[in-house]
C-alpha positions in Angstrom: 102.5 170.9 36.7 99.5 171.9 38.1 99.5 171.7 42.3 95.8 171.6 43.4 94.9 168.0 44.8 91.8 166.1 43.4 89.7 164.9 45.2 86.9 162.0 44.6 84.4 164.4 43.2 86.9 166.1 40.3 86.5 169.2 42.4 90.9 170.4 42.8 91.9 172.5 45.7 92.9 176.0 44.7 96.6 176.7 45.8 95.8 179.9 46.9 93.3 177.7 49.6 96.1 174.7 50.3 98.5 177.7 51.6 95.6 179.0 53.8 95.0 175.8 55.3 98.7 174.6 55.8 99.1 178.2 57.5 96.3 177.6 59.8 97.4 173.9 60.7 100.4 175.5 61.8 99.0 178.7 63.9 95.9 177.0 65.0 98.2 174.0 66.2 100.3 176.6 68.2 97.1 177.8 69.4 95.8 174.4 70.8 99.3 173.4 72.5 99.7 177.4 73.9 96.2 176.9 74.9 96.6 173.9 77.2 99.7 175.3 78.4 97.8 178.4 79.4 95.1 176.1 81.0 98.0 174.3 83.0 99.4 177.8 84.1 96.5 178.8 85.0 95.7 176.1 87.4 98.9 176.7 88.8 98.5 180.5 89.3 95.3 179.6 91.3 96.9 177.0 93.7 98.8 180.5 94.6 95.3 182.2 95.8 96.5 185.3 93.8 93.3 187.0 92.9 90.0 184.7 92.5 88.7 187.1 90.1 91.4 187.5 87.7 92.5 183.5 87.8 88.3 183.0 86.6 89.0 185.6 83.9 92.6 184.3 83.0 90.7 180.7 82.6 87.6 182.0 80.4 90.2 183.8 78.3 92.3 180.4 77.6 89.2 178.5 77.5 88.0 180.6 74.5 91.2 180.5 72.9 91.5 176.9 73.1 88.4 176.6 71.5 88.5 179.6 68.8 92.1 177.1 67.8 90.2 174.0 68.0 87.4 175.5 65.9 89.8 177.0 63.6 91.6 173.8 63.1 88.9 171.9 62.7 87.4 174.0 60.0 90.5 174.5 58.6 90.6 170.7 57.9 87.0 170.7 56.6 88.0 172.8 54.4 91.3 171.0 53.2 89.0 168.6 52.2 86.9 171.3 50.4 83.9 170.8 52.4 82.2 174.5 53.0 80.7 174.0 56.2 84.2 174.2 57.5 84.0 178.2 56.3 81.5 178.5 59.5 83.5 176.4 61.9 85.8 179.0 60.7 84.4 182.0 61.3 82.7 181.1 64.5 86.5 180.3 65.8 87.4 183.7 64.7 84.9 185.5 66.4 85.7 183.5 69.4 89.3 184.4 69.3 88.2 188.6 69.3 86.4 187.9 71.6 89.0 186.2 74.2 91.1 189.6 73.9 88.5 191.7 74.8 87.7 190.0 77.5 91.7 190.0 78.3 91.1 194.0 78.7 88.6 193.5 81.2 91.1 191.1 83.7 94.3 192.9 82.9 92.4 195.6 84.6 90.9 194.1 87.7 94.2 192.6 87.8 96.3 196.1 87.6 93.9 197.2 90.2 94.5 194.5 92.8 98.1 194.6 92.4 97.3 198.5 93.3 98.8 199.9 89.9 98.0 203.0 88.9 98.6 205.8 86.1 101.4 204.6 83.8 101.9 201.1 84.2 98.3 200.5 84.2 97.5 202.3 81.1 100.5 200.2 79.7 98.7 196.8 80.6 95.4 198.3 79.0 97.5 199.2 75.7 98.8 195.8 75.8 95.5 194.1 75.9 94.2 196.6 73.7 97.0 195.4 71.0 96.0 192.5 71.6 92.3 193.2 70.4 93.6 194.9 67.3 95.9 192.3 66.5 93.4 189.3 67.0 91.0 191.6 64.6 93.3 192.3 61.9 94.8 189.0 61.7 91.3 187.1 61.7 89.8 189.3 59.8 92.6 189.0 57.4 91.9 185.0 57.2 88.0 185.0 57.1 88.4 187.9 53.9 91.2 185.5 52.3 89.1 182.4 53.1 85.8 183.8 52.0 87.6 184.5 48.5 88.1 180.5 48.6 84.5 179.7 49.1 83.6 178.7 45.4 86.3 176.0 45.3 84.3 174.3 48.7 81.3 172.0 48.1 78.0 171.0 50.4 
């Protein structure tokens, strides 16, 4: 029994694509609801007055991740539906979410240095973020590269 899906146009969705998608429906989903709660937290964390700078960069840093998710998710469903502009929507929300962790570097640290950390536990809050970076990179870079290998089963 085959288990691609056809679609009005003959054109069957690769297996291989299918788990990709369901796999992103499920982290990109996460993303979205983690994203919202991070924009609630956020908002709360500011009501406190602790540190204008690092609540602005704490809120550009959800913001692109709630949008590197949405994009995801949305090209994710594009391309459930085997449309290959949904690739780009993709790739864009990829780059987003690398993005939002490097950024996360740069407010960990203004945010080590207004809490007056120094040596250690500083450099422990950069590793973090840094992690984070690596992580974000090898993960999305591991889904554009799978997703890429996909591309002749999309159409216009």
């Amino acid at each position: 029994m085959n288990e691609s899906s056809n679609f009005g146009q003959g054109n069957a969705r690769p297996t291989f694509l299918t788990v990709l998608c369901i796999l992103t429906f499920i982290g990109s989903g996460l993303g979205v609801l983690f994203g919202l709660l991070g924009l609630v937290a956020t908002s709360a964390i500011s009501s406190l007055g602790l540190g204008m700078l690092t609540v602005q960069g704490s809120m550009i840093v959800q913001i692109a991740g709630l949008a590197s998710a949405g994009l995801c998710l949305f090209g994710a469903i594009q391309m459930w539906g085997l449309k290959s502009q949904g690739f780009m929507l993709y790739l864009i929300g990829c780059v987003l979410g690398i993005l939002g962790p490097i950024i996360n570097i740069f407010t960990f640290a203004s945010y080590a240095s207004s809490l007056g950390l120094e040596g250690p536990a500083a450099d422990a809050i950069k590793a973090a973020a840094t992690t984070g970076v690596v992580v974000a990179i090898v993960f999305n870079g591991a889904f554009v590269l799978m997703y890429n290998a996909n591309r002749k089963a999309l159409v216009k």
